[in-house]
Residue, then its C-alpha position, 0 to 999 in steps of 0.5 A: x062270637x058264638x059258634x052259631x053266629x060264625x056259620x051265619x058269617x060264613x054262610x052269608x059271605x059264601x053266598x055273597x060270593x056265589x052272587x058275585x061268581x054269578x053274576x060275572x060269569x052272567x055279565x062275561x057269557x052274555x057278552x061273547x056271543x055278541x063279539x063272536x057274532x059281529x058282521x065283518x068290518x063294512x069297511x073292508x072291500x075286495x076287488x077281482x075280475x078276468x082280462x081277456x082279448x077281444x076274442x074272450x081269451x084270458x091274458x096270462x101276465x098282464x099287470x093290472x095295477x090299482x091307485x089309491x086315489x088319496x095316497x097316489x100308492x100303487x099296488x100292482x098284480x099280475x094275472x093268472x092262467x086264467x087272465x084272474x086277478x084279485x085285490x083284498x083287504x081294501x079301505x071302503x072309504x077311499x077311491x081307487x082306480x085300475x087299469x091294465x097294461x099289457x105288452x106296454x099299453x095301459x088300457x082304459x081307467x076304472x074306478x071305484x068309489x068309496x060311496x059304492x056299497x057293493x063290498x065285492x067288486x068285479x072289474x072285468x078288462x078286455x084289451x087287445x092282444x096284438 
């Protein structure tokens, strides 16, 4: 092999490489922009909301407990200063029910179903204090 032809070699297999480089590269660019830009997971709902007594005072304590209407699961918290509560990271495709006790008397059941599009939803309770 003559030492014209070997260049032609090593030339042809550096650009065969490049092309290649290039092309991955190409491929692999192209692709994060799409993964990084995906919309949050439609799935995944929140559910917060105030409790408050019938003269609009926040209730500190009061235990809103939310039921997993498939599992039967119950997760439970208590309010804030500001009578606040929140629930994150729930299945958009279950259906749950909340309610709140306070000073032993639960109050009237909400719910929430899995064909409800809003993603963030708002339970506001009123109970009565005495």
């Amino acid at each position: 092999m003559t030492s014209r032809t070997r260049t032609r070699h090593r030339w042809l297999a550096t650009a065969v490489i490049c092309a290649l480089a290039a092309t991955a590269a190409t491929t692999l660019l192209g692709a994060l922009p799409a993964q990084a830009q995906q919309p949050p997971n439609p799935s995944v709902r929140s559910l917060s909301g105030k409790v408050t007594d019938t003269s609009h005072e926040p209730i500190r304590g009061a235990i809103v407990e939310l039921r997993n209407t498939d599992t039967r699961e119950v997760v439970t918290y208590i309010t804030d200063e500001s009578g606040r509560y929140n629930f994150k990271r729930l299945d958009g495709n279950i259906d749950y029910e909340v309610w709140v006790i306070f000073r032993g008397q639960p109050s009237v059941t909400r719910s929430i179903s899995k064909f409800d599009s809003h993603m963030v939803k708002v339970i506001n309770f009123t109970v009565h204090a005495y």
